[in-house]
C-alpha positions in Angstrom: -19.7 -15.2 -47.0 -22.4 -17.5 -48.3 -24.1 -15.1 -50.1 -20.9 -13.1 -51.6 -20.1 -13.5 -55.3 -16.9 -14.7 -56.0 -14.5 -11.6 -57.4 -12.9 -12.8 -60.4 -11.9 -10.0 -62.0 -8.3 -10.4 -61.3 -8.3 -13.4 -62.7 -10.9 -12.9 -65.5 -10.8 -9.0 -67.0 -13.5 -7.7 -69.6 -13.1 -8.7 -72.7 -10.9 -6.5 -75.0 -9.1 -7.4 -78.2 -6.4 -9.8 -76.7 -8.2 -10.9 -73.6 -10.5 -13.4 -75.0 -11.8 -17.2 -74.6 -9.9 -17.6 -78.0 -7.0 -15.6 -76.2 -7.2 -17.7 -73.6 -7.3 -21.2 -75.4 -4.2 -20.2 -77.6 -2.4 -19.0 -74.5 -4.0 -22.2 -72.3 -2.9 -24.5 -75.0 0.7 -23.3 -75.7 1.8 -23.5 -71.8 0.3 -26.9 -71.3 2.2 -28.2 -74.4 5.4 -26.1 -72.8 4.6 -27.9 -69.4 4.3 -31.5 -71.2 7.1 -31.1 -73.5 9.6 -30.2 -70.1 7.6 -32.6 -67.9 8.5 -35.8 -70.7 11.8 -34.8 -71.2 12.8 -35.0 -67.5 10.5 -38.2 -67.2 12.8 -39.9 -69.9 16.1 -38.5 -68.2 14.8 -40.5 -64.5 13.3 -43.5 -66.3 17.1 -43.6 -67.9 19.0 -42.8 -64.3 16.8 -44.9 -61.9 16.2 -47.6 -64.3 19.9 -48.2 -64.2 20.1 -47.8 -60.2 16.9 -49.8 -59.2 15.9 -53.5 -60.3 12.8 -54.5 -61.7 11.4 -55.6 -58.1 11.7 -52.1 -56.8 9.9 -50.9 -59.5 7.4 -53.8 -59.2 6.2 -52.6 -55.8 5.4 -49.0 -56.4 3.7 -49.6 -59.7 1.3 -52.2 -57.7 0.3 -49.4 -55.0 0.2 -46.6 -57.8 -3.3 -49.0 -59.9 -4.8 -48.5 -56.6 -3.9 -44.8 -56.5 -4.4 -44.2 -60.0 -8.2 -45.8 -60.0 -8.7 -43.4 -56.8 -7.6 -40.7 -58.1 -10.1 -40.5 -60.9 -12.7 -40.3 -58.4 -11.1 -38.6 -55.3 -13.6 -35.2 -55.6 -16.8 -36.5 -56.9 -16.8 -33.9 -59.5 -16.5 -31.1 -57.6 -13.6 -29.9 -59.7 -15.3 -30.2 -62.9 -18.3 -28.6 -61.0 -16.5 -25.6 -60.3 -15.7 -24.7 -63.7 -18.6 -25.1 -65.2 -20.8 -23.7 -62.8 -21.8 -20.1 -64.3 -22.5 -17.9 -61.3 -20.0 -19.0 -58.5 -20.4 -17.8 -55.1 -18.0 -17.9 -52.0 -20.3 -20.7 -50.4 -19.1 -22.7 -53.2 -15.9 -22.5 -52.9 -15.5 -23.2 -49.4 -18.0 -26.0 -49.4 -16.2 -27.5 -52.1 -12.8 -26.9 -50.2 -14.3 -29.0 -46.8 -16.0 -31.4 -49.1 -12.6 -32.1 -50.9 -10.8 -32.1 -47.9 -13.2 -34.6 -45.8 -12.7 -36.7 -48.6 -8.8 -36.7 -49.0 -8.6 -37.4 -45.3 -11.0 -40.4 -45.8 -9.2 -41.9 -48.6 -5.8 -41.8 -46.9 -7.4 -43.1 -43.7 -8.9 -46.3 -45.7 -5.5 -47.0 -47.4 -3.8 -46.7 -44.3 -6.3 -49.6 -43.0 -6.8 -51.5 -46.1 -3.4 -51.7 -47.4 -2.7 -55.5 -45.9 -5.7 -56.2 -48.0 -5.2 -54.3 -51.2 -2.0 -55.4 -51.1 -2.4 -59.5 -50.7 -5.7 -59.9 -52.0 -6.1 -57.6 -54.7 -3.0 -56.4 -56.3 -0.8 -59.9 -55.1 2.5 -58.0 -54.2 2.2 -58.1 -49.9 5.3 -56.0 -50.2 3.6 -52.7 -50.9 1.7 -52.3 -48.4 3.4 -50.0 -46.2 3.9 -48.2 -49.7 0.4 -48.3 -50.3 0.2 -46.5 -46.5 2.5 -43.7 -47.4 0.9 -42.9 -50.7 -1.8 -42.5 -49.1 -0.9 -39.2 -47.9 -1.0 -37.9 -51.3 -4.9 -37.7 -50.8 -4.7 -35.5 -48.0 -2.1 -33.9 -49.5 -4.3 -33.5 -52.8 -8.1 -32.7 -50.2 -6.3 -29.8 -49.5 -5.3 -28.3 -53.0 -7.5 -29.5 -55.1 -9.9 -26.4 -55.3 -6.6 -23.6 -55.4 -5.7 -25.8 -58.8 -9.3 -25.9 -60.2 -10.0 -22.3 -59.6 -6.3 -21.7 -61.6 -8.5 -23.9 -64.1 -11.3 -21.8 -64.0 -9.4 -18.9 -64.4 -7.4 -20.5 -67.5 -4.3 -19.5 -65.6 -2.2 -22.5 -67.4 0.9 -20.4 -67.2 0.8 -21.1 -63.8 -0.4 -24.4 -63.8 2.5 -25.6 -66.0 5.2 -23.8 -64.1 3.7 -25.5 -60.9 3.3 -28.8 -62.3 6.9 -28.9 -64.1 8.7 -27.3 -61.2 7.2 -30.0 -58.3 7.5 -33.0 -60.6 11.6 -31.7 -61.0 12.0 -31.5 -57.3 10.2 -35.0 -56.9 12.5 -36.3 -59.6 15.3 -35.0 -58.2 14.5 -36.3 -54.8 13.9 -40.0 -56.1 17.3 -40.0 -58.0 19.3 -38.3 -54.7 17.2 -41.3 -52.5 18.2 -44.1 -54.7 21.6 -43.3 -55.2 21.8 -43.3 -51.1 20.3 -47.1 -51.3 16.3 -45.8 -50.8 15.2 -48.9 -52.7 11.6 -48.4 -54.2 11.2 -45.6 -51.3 13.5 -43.3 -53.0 10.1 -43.3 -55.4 8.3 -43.0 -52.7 9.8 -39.8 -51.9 10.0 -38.5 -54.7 6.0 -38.6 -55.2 5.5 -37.1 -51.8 8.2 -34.1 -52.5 6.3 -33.4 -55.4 2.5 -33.5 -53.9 3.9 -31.5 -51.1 5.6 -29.1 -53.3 2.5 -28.9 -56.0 0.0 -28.6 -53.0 2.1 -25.7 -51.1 2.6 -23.4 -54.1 -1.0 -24.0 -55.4 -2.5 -22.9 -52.2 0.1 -20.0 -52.3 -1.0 -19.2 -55.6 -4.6 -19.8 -55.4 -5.6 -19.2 -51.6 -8.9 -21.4 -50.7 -11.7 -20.3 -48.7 -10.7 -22.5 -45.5 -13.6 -23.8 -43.9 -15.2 -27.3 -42.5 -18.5 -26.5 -43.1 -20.6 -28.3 -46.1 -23.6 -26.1 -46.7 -26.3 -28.5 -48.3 -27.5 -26.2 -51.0 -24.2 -25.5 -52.2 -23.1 -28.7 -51.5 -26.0 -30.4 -54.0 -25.7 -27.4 -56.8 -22.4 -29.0 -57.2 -22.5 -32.7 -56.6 -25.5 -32.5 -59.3 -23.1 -31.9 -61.6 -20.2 -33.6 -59.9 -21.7 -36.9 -59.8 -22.6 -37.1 -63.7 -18.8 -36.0 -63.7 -17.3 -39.1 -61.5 -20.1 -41.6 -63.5 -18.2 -40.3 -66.7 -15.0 -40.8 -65.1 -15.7 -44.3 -63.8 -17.1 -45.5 -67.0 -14.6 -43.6 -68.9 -12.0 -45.9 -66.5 -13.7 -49.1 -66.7 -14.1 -48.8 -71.1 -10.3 -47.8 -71.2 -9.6 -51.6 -69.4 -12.3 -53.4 -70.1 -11.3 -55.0 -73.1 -7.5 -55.9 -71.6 -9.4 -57.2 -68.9 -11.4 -59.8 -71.0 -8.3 -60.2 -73.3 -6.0 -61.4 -70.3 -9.0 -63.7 -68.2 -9.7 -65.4 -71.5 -6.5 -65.2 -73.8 -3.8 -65.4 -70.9 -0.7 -63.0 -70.3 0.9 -63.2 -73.6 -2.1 -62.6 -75.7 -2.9 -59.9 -73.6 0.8 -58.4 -74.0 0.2 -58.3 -78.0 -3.1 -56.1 -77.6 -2.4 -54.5 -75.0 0.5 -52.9 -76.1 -1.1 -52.4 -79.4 -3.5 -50.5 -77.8 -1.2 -48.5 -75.1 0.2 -46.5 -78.6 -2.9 -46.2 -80.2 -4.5 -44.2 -77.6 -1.6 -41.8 -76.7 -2.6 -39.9 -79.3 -6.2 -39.2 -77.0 -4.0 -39.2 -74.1 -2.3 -36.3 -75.2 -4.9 -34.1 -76.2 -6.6 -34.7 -73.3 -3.4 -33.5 -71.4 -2.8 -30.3 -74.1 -5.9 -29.4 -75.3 -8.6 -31.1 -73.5 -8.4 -29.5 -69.6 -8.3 -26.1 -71.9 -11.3 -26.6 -73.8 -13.5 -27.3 -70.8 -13.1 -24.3 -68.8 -13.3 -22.1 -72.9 -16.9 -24.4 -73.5 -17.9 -23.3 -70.3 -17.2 -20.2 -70.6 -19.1 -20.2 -74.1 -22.5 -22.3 -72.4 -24.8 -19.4 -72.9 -23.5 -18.1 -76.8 -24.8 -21.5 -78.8 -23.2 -19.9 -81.9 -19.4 -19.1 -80.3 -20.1 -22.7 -78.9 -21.4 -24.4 -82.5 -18.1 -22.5 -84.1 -15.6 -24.1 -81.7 -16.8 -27.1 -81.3 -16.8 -27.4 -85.1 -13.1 -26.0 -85.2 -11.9 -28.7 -82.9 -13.2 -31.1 -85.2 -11.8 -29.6 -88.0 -8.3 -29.6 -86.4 -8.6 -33.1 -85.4 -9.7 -34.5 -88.7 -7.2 -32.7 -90.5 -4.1 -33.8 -88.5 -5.5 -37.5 -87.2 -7.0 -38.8 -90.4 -3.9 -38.8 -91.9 -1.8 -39.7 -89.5 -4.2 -42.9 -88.9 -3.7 -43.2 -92.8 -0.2 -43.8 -92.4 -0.1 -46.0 -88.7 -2.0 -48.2 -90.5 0.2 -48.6 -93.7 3.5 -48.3 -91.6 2.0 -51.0 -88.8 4.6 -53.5 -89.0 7.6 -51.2 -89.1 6.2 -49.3 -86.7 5.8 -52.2 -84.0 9.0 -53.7 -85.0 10.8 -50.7 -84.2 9.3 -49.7 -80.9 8.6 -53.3 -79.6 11.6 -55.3 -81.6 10.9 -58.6 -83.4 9.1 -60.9 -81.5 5.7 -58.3 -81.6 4.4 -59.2 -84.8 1.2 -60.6 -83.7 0.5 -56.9 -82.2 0.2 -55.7 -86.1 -3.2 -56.5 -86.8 -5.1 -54.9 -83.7 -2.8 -52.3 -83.8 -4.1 -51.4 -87.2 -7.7 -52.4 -86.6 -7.2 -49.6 -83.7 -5.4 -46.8 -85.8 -8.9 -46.4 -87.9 -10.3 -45.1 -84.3 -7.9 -42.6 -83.2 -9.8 -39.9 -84.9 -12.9 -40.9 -82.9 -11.5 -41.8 -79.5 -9.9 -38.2 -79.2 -13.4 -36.3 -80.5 -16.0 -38.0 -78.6 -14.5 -36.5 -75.9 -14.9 -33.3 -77.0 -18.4 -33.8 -78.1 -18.7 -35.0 -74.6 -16.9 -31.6 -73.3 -18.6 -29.6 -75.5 -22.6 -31.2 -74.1 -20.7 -30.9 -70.0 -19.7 -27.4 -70.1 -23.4 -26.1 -71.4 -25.1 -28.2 -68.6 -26.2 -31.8 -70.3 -23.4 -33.5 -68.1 -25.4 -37.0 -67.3 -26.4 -37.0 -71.2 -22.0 -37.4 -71.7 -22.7 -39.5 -68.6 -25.0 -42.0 -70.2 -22.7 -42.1 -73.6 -19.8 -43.4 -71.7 -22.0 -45.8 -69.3 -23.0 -47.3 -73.6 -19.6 -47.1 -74.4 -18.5 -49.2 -72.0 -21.2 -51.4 -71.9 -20.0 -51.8 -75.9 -16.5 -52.2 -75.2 -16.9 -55.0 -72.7 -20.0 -57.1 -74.2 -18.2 -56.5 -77.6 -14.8 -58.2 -76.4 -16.6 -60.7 -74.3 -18.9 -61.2 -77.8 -15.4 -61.5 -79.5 -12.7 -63.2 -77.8 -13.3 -66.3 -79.7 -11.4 -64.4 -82.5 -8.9 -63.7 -80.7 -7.7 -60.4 -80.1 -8.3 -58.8 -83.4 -11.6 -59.8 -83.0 -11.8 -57.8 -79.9 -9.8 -55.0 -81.5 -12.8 -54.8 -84.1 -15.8 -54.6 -81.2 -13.4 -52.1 -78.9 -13.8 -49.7 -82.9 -17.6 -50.3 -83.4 -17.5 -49.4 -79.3 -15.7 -45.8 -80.0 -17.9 -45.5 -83.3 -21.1 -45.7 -81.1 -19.6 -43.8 -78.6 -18.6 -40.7 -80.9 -22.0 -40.7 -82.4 -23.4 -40.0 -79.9 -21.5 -37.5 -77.8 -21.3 -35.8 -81.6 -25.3 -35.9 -81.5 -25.3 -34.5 -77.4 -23.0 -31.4 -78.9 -25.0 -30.7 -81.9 -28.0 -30.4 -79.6 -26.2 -28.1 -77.2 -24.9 -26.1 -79.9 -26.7 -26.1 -82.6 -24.4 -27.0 -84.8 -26.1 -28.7 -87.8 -25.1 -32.2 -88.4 -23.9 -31.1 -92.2 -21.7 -28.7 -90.7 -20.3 -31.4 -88.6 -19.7 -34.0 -91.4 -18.2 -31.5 -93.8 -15.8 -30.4 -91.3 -14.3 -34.0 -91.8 -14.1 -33.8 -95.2 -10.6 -31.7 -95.6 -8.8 -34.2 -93.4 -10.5 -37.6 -95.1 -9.8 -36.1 -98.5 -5.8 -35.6 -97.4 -6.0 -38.9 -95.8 -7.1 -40.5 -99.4 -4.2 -39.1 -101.0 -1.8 -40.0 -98.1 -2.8 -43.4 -98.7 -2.6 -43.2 -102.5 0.7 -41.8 -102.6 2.5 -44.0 -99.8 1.2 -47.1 -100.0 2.2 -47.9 -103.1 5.9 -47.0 -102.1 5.7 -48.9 -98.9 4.5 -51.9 -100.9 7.7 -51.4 -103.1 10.3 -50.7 -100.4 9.0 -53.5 -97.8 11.7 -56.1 -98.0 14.2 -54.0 -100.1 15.1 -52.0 -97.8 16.0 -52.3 -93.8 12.7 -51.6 -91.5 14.0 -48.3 -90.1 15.0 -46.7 -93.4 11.7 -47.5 -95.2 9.7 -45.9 -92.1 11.7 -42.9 -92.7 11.7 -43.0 -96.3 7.8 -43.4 -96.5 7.0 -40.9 -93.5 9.0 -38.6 -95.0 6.5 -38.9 -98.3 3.6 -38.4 -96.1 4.6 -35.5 -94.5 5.4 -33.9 -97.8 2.3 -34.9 -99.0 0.3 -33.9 -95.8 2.0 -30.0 -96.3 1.5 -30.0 -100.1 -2.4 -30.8 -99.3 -2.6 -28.7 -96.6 -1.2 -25.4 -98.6 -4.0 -26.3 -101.2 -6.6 -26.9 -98.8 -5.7 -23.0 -96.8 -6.4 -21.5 -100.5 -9.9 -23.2 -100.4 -12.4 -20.7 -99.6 -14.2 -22.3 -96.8 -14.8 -20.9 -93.1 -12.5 -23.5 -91.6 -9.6 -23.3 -93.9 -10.2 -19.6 -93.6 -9.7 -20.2 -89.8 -6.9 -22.0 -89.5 -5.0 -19.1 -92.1 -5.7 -16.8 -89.1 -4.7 -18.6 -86.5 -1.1 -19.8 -88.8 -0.7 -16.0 -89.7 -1.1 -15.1 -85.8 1.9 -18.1 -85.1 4.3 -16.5 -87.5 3.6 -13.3 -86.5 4.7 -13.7 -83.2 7.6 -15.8 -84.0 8.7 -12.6 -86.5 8.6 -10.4 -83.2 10.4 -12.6 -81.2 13.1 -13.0 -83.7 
């Protein structure tokens, strides 16, 4: 078994004119967006049931076991998932020693919350009420030790159809199972059960689905083939995790809870934007990179594309968060959030660059330089948390301004690791900005103007419309002209839009 090279031709057929990594990523891409789509809308429906069934003390108690959770998740398997996909040649010793490895793990996590809860929960988190919470959450980890190589190898294999069916289907059931448990009385263990019904359910059909090798052996080549790569993985992870809080950390020790509540919140919408491409597009691209790590020029042309895209879409809509700032806050937040404006905007000039460093830092993982993406994100954070702690005596849109230089550093560099990887020219790289900076200009020019004019005439909600409106008609006007310049990108993205409608026409 050791020796034995995994079979993946099931999973993985020859290349022929449809089966493709570009195939793949379309397909990948669509069924995760599918799966997110159906995932959020029954997220909002429970949010709107349970909300009105339990209080805000209920809630309280499972949202301080899940930061524990949450932070433990991030580094439950060391890597080994991301490991697995990249690795090129992957052998059945692999697999299984990443299947005991996971599963070692998931047992010794649950086992350490079931022994540390009284001490997470009073000492650290300050809510002694979740602690027998904290306990039956804990289970998820085993739960998780178990499945967690069926679901990577589905990753591997880019089966996101399945993925998205699994993921949707057991997040229903759990939701269903919360609602039915609160309406009996369940109190915050009616969400409780509904996280455990889902695990359970996600964990069966992936191990279904996906059948691991199942052994309890760790052989110690395998084992450090794939923690080399797993541990850049988790420092990446752990950095990535302490940048992303960093600066709310040094906002709310030094500011207090109310300062904290204006950038905090500022930043929450600001980087949902990166939070959903990393949920979309982002655990697509890293199995397609990977599958690219050895064909610098397939990997250059991506890599490039994915910039293209990102500019083209982001820089505009940045354009526009930051013109529409204060009727954008005052409409999600109400009133009383004013003083979440100015970070909020300081942060919108970023979203471009916190969603493609991570690709840049995708793009230097899959082809083998993981601890060089490693060491970008142990800077970035450094940067995000000397900046703020540099800044706080501004207040927080002086920390809003060191968390930007932070993601500017931070996407320089992971740009630079890519280029080297790929070979991508650093011309190519800036001139595949250009398209989506020069539509961004003439958003600005054409909307600000109006917005200036309409501010104050007009009720906040109708002058947001009014105005995004304009830039959307603007952003499709300049994109029709850009997809009639003759450049490779542009040139692109005609392909892939003529491929869209074409299947639309056959469906319809």
């Amino acid at each position: 078994m050791d020796s034995e090279t995994i079979n993946l031709t099931e999973e993985t057929p020859a290349p022929t004119a449809r089966e493709t990594v570009a195939h793949h990523t379309r397909r990948g891409i669509s069924w995760n967006l599918v799966g997110a789509i159906a995932t959020n809308l029954i997220r909002l429906a429970v949010v709107a049931i349970l909300g009105r069934v339990l209080d805000s003390h209920d809630f309280g108690i499972v949202a301080a076991a899940l930061i524990v959770t949450i932070l433990l998740h991030n580094i439950r398997d060391v890597g080994l998932g991301q490991a697995l996909i990249q690795r090129k040649d992957l052998d059945a010793g692999h697999v299984a020693t990443a299947f005991a490895i996971s599963f070692y793990l998931g047992i010794a996590i649950a086992v350490s919350l079931v022994l540390a809860a009284p001490i997470i929960a009073t000492d650290l988190t300050g809510v002694p009420a979740s602690v027998n919470v904290l306990r039956a959450l804990g289970v998820i980890f085993a739960l998780r030790g178990l499945a967690t190589v069926s679901f990577v190898l589905c990753q591997r294999a880019m089966n996101f159809r399945t993925i998205a069916l699994v993921d949707t289907s057991s997040y229903a059931a759990g939701s269903l199972v919360s609602i039915t448990a609160a309406l009996l009385g369940a109190g915050p263990w009616a969400l409780v059960a509904g996280y455990l019904v889902e695990e359970a359910l996600s964990a069966t059909l992936y191990v279904m689905i996906r059948p691991p090798i199942l052994s309890l052996r760790i052989d110690r080549s395998r084992s450090r083939d794939l923690l080399h790569f797993g541990a850049g993985q988790t420092i990446i992870q752990i950095a990535g995790i302490l940048a992303t809080y960093g600066d709310n950390f040094v906002v709310g020790r030094n500011l207090g809870a109310t300062a904290l509540g204006f950038y905090s919140r500022a930043y929450d919408l600001i980087k949902l934007p990166a939070a959903v491409f990393s949920n979309v597009i982002g655990n697509v691209l890293f199995p397609a990179f990977s599958r690219l790590q050895d064909d610098r020029a397939q990997l250059a042309s991506g890599f490039r594309r994915v910039i293209f895209a990102n500019a083209l879409v982001l820089l505009p809509g940045s354009a526009v968060l930051i013109i529409l700032a204060p009727e954008v806050i005052r409409i999600l937040m109400g009133a009383n959030w004013d003083e979440a404006v100015t970070p909020f905007r300081i942060l919108a000039v970023t979203i471009l660059m916190r969603t493609s460093y991570k690709v840049g830092a995708m793009v230097a993982a899959s082809a083998g330089n993981v601890y060089g993406a490693a060491i970008a994100n142990v800077v970035y954070m450094i940067a995000v948390i000397a900046g703020a702690m540099l800044t706080i005596r501004e207040g927080i849109a002086g920390v809003a301004v060191s968390t930007a230089v932070a993601l500017c550093i931070v996407y320089v560099h992971c740009s630079y690791l890519a280029l080297r990887v790929s070979g991508l020219s650093a011309r190519a790289l800036v001139s595949a900005h250009v398209p989506g900076l020069a539509l961004a200009v003439v958003v600005t020019a054409v909307t600000w103007p109006v917005t200036t004019v309409l501010r104050g005439e007009l009720p906040t909600a109708i002058t947001f419309v009014v105005v995004l409106a304009l830039a959307l008609a603007v952003a499709v006007a300049g994109l029709a002209v850009a997809l009639r310049v003759k450049l490779e990108d542009g040139a692109w993205l005609r392909a892939e839009l003529g491929r869209i409608r074409s299947k639309l026409r056959r469906r319809t």
